[in-house]
C-alpha positions in Angstrom: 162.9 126.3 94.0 159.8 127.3 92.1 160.5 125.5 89.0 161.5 122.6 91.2 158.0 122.8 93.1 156.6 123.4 90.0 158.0 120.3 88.4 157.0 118.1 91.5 153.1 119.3 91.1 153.1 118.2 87.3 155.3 114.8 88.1 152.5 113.9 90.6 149.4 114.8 88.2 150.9 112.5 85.4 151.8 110.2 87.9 148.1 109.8 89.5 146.9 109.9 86.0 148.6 106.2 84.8 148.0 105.1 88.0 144.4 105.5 87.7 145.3 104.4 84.1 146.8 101.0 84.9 143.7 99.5 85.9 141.9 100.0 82.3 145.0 98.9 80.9 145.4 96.0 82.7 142.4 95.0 80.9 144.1 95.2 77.5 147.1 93.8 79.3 149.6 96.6 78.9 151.6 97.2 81.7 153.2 101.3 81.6 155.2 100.8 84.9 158.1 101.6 83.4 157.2 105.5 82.8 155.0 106.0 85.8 158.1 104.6 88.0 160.7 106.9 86.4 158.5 109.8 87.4 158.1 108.7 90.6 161.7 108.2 91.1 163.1 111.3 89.9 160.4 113.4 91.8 162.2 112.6 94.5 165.5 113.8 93.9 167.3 116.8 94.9 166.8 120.3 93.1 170.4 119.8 90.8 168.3 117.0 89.1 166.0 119.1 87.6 167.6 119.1 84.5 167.8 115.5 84.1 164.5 115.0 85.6 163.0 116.9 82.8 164.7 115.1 80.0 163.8 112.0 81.6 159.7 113.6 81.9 159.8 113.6 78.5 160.9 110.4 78.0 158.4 108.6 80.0 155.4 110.8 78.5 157.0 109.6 75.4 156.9 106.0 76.5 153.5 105.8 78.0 152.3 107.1 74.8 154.2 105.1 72.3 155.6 101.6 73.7 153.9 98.7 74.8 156.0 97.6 77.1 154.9 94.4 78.4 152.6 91.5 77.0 151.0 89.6 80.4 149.1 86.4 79.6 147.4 87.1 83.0 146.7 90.6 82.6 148.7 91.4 85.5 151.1 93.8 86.5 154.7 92.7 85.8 156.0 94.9 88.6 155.6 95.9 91.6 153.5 98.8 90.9 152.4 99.7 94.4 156.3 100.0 95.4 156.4 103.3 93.7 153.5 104.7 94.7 154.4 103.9 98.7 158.2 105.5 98.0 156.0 108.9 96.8 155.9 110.2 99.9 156.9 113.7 100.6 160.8 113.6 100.4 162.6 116.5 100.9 165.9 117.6 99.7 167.9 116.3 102.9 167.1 112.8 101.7 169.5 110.3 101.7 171.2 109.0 97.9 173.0 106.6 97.7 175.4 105.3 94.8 175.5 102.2 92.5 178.1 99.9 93.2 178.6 97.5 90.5 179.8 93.4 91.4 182.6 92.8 88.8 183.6 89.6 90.1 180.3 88.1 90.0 180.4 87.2 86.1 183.0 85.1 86.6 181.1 82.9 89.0 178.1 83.2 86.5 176.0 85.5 88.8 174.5 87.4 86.6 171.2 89.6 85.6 168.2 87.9 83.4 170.0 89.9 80.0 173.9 88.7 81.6 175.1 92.0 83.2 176.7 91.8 86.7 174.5 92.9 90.2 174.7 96.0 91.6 174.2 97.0 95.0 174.2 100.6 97.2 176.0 100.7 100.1 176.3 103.3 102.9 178.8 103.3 105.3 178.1 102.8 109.4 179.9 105.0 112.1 180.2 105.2 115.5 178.6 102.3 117.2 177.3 101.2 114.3 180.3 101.1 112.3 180.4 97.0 112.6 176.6 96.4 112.5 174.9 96.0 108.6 171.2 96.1 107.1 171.1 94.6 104.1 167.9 95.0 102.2 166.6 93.3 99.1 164.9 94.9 96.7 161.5 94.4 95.4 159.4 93.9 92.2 157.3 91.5 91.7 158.4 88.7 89.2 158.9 87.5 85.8 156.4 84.3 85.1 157.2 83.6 81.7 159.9 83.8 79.0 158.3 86.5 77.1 157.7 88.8 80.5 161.5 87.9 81.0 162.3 88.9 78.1 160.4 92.3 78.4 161.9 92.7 81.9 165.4 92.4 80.9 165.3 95.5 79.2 164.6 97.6 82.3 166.5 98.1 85.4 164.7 95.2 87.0 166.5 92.7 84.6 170.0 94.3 84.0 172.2 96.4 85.7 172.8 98.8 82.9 169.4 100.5 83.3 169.5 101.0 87.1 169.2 104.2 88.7 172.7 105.3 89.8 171.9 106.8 93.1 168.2 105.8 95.4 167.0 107.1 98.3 167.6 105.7 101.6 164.4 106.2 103.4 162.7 104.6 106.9 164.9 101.5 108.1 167.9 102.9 105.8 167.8 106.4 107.1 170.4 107.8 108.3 168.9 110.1 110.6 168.6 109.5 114.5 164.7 111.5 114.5 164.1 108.8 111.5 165.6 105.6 112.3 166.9 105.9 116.3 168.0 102.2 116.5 169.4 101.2 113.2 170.5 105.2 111.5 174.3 104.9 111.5 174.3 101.2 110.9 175.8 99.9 107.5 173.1 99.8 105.1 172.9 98.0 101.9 170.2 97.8 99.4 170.9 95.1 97.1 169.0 95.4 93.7 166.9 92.7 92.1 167.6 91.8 88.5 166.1 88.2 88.4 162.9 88.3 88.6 162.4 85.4 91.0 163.2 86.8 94.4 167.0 85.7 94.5 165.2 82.1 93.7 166.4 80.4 90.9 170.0 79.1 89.5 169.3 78.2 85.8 169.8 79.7 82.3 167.4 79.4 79.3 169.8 80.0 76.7 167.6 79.5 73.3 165.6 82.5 75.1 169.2 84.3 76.1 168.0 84.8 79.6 169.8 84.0 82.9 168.3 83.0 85.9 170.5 83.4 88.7 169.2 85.0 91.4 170.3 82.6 94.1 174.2 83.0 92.7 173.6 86.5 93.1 173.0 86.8 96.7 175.9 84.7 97.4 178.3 86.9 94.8 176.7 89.4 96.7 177.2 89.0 100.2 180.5 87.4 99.3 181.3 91.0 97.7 180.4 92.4 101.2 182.4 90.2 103.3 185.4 91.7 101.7 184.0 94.9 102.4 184.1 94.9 105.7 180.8 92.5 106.9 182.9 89.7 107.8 183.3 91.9 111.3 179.6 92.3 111.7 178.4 91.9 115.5 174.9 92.3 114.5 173.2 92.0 111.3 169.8 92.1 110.1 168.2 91.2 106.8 165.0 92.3 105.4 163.3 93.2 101.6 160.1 94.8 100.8 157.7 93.1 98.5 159.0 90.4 96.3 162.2 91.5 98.4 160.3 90.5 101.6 159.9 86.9 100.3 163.5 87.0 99.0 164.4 87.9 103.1 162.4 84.2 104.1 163.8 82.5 101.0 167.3 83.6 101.7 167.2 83.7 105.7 168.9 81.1 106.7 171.8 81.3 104.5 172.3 85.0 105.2 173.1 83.5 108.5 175.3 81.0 107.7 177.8 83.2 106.7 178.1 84.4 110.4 179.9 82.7 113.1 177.5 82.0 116.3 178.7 85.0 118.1 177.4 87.3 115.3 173.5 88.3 116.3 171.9 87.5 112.9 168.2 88.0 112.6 165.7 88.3 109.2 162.5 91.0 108.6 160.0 90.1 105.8 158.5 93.4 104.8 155.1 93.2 102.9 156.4 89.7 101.3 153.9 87.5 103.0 151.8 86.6 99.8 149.0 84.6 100.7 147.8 81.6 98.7 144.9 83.1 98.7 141.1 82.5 96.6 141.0 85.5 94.8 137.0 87.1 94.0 136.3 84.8 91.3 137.0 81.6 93.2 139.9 81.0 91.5 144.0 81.2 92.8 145.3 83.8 90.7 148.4 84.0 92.7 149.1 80.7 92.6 148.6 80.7 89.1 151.3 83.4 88.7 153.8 81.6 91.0 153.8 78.5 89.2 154.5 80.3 86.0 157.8 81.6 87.8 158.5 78.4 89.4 158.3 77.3 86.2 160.4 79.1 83.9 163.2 79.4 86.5 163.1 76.3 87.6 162.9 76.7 91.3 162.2 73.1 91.8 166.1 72.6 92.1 166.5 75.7 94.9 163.3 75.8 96.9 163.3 74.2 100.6 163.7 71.2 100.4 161.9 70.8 103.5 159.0 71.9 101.7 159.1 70.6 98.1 159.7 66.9 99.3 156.1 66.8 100.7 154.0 69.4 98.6 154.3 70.8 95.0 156.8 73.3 94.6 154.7 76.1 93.2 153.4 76.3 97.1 156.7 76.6 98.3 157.2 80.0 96.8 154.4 81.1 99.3 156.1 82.4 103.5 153.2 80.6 104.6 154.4 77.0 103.8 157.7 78.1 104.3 158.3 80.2 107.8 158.3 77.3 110.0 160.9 75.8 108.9 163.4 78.8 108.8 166.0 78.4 111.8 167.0 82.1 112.0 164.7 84.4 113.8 162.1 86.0 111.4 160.0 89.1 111.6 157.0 89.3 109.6 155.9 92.4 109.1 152.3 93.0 106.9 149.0 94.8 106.3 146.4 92.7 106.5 144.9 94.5 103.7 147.8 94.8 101.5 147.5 96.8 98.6 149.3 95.1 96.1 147.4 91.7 97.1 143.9 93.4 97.0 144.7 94.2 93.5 147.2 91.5 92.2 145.7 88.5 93.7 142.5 88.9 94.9 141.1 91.4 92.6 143.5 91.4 89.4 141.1 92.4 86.4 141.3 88.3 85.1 139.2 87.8 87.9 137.1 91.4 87.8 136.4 91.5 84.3 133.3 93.6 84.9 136.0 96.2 87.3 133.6 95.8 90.3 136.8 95.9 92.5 138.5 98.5 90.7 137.5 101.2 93.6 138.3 99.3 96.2 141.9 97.7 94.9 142.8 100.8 93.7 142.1 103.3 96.5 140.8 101.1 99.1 137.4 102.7 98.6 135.1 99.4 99.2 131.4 98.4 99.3 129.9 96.8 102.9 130.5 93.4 100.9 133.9 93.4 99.5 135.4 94.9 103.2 133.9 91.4 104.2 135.8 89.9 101.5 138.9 91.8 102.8 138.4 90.8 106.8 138.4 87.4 105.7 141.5 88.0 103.8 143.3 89.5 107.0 142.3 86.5 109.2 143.1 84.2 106.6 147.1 85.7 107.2 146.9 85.5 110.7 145.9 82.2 111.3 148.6 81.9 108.8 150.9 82.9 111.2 149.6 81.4 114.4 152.1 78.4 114.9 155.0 81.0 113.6 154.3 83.5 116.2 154.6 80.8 118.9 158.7 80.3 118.7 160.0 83.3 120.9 162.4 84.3 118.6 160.1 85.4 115.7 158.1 88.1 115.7 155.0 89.5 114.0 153.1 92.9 113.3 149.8 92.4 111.5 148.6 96.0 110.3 145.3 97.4 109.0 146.0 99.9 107.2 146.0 99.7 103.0 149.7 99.8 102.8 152.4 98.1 101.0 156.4 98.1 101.9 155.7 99.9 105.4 159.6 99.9 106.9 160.8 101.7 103.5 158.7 105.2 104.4 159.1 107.2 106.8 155.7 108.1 107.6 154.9 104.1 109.0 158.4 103.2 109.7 158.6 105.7 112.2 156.5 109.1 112.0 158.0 111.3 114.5 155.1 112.7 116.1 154.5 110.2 118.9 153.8 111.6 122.6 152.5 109.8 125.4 149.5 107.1 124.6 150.0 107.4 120.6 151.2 104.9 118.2 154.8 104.9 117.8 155.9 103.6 114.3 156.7 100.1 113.5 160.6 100.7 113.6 159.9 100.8 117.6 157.9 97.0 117.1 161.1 95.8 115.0 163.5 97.6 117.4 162.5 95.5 120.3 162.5 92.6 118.6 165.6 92.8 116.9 167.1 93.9 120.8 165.0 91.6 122.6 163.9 94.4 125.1 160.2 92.9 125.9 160.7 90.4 127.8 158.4 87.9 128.0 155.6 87.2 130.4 155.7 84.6 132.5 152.6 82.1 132.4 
């Protein structure tokens, strides 16, 4: 128990130390996610991981201080480096892990990883009255917006399915717990991982570059994989992804549904994956700069609404905002309005802070009088955003204000625990009565 304490102290000083790290380096544009979010994985485990969690601490000090591991012409983060920080967040031992479960049959129907290894997915199995009810979550992690950051990505367990994690935790809105998760804890739960690097987008191949870019085909090999597993039955289903797996959720809604018949109560949660095309502090659209190089070099063109790209330029259609209308199945939008990962990704990424004015603020939300201006605009920028969406009764929308990122996938915002009478009770409450309709409306 001591050496495991021990170990977690020293995880979570090297851990703060290339987080504060990342920032200087984004300036040189090196990109040391990979070792940071090893550590921050394997802190997490239980106590007969130790051994492997040391081998693997020496690996990533190794890393950090030898290997370059990504080239970014934008000298931006690759990943999603604020998903690792949010999943740091106290686990204990009871937590639960979950196993890899590898999609054989995909290959065949060339549904494959950016480097050509099959998808993977964990599943955990419902009971009780939730035996024939399923989440399924998409993972997140940013995206990949150019053949060489492909190419870099591949070789990690965001781009192939022989470098995933065997087991994750199943934390907030896949707990399995009743105190942690009261509506949706013995539900099926999948978490589906993302090996594409376009948010389940794309359906083309760039063979001179030997990369494959099939995310879409992997959803579908996917879900068909969990049809035969029992999902066919569902009564109620509900999907949802954090991050880049938030936009996958709105990308993929409507076809998640599809696969239902009309008695089946299908509904879709976006989870910290409303990017906004948003003016970032240099007057410039750094995120829109980064979504067109995905767009791009997958070419989404051919799998993007159509709705959408017959009337404005693709590269916008990889933002919810242009998007949400149009999706038939009811949507949930959940989101900070002062998202960390869009302070300092696309408002505040060091291309547009040269001189790392921002760098306080993006990185610990510790902001001058005039960049929390900045920010306020940036929050009512997403909720007029969301104004006509919020309109159709069968959406929903929670707008938070706290500097978070991926809210349903901890425990201490999904739902804390600690509410009594006149306190805030956790989002999972908010998506709950969505999800079971019990607010009713008011009439006018």
């Amino acid at each position: 128990m001591q050496l495991s304490l021990s170990l977690t102290l020293w995880s979570s000083i090297i851990t703060e130390f290339l987080y504060k790290s990342m920032f200087i380096l984004q300036k040189t544009k090196m990109d040391y996610f990979l070792a940071a979010y090893t550590l921050t994985t394997l802190v997490r485990l239980h106590s007969h991981f130790i051994q492997i969690f040391m081998k693997t601490l020496l690996w990533g000090l190794s890393l950090a201080g030898l290997i370059l591991f990504n080239i970014l012409a934008n000298g931006e983060m690759s990943f999603d480096k604020m998903d690792m920080f949010n999943d740091f967040n106290g686990t204990n031992a009871n937590v639960l892990m979950v196993g890899l479960t590898l999609v054989q049959a995909a290959a065949a129907k060339g549904a494959v990883c950016l480097d050509g290894s099959v998808p993977g997915y964990h599943l955990y199995r419902g009971y009780g009255s939730g035996a024939n009810n399923w989440i399924i979550q998409l993972q997140g992690g940013a995206w990949c917006d150019s053949i060489q950051n492909c190419q870099n990505r591949k070789r990690s367990g965001y781009g192939s399915s022989t470098l995933m994690e065997k087991e994750v935790a199943f934390l907030g809105l896949l707990s399995n717990k009743a105190a942690e998760n009261p509506d949706f804890y013995n539900w099926n739960k999948v978490k589906v991982r993302y090996c594409d690097g376009a948010s389940f987008g794309g359906d083309s191949e760039n063979k001179a570059a030997q990369l494959q870019f099939r995310g879409k085909r992997i959803f579908l090999a996917v879900m068909e994989d969990l049809m035969a597993q029992g999902m066919r039955q569902a009564k109620q289903a509900l999907l949802n992804g954090c991050s880049a797996g938030g936009l996958s959720a709105i990308l993929r809604c409507d076809d998640f549904s599809n696969l239902f018949p009309p008695t089946t109560k299908v509904k879709c949660m976006s989870d910290a994956g409303f990017f906004l095309d948003a003016v970032d502090v240099s007057g410039g659209h750094s995120l829109r700069r980064m979504y067109s190089g995905v767009v791009n070099t997958q070419g989404l063109q051919n799998t993007l609404p159509p709705t959408c790209t017959s009337h404005i330029k693709p590269t916008l259609c990889f933002f919810p905002q242009y998007i949400i209308n149009q999706v038939k199945t009811p949507l949930f939008i959940l989101n900070s309005g002062f998202d960390s990962w869009q302070i300092g990704n696309s408002l505040a990424p060091p291309s547009a802070d040269p001189n790392g004015s921002w760098r306080n603020c993006s990185s610990s939300f510790r902001c001058t009088a005039s960049q929390k201006q900045f920010l306020d605009g940036f929050k009512m920028s997403m909720l007029n955003a969301v104004k006509t969406f919020s309109k159709f009764s069968k959406n929903g929308v929670l707008i938070t204000s706290g500097w978070a990122h991926c809210q349903a996938e901890r425990q201490d915002t999904w739902f804390p625990g600690n509410s009594g009478a006149g306190k805030v009770k956790g989002i999972a409450v908010a998506v709950g009565d969505w999800y079971f309709e019990r607010i009713k409306k008011k009439s006018s």
